[in-house]
C-alpha positions, 0 to 999 in steps of 0.5 A: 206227889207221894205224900207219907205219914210222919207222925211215928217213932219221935223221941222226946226229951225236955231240954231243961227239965231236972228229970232229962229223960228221952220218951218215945218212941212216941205219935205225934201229936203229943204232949212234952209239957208232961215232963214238967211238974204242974205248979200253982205259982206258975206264971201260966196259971190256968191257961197251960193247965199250971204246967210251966213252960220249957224246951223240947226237942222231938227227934226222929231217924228214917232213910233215904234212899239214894234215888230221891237224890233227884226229887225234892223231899217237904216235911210239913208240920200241921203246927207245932207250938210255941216257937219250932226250929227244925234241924236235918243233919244238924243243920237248921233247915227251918222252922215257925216263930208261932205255934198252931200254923201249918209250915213247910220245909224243904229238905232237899239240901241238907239229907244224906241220901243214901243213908239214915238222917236225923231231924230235930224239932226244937219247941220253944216253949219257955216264955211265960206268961204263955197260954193254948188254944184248946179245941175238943180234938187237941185234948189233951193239949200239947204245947209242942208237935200239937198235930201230925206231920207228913213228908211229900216227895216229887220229881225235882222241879220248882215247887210251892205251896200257893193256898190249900195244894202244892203247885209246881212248874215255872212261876217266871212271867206266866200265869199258867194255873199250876 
């Protein structure tokens, strides 16, 4: 299994803010909230820093080349907050109904291989009240791509994830170790 870093070269925009201006290419982890305008009255108070909340949506372009065509191609989010849904191609390919949770999803079906494709992480942000969980290595924190992301690509063959590592190999009947 090859695994690459995926954390480079996202654009970001606020999907509702007056200012509606693309950011990037930006490393996540990073911060969208930061196009809002803090405000006192905000019903998040202190616990998103009196920033509102929103909608962002992270994008990023990159090849694939066609002979991944027969291996089978993971983006995996190490979290992203508050509600995500990932789109490969325009096509909804997954996503995460709460933020600060590691999640997988499988590309192999919606990439154009061959060519460029486009991903898109919407972060649903906008419930409020709403608050984050602040550690010491997140600041400053971020309500969106909170942490990296990474692709793994593999010969194709089934494929989970089961606990700390991928596994792959027939889960059908057997208990082999894989």
């Amino acid at each position: 299994m090859i695994s690459t870093s995926f954390d480079q070269n996202w654009y970001v925009r606020s999907d509702g803010s007056a200012q509606a201006a693309t950011v990037g290419p930006v490393t996540v982890p990073y911060d969208a909230m930061m196009f809002e305008a803090r405000d006192p009255n905000t019903r998040n108070v202190g616990n998103t820093g009196y920033y509102p909340g929103g909608v962002y949506t992270y994008t990023k372009s990159f090849g694939v080349p066609s002979d991944w065509r027969h291996q089978t191609v993971v983006l995996e989010f190490e979290g992203v907050y508050h509600r995500s849904e990932v789109f490969v191609n325009g096509k909804r390919a997954g996503g995460r109904a709460s933020g600060y949770a590691l999640f997988h999803v499988v590309l192999d079906a919606f990439l154009n291989y061959g060519e460029e494709n486009i991903i898109e992480v919407v972060a649903h942000n906008d419930d409020e009240p709403n608050g984050r969980f602040y550690r010491q290595r997140d600041l400053p924190p971020g309500p969106t791509a909170d942490r990296g992301a990474d692709t793994y690509r593999s010969e194709r063959t089934p494929a989970f994830h089961d606990g700390p590592g991928w596994n792959c190999g027939d889960r059908s009947g057997r208990d082999d170790g894989l």
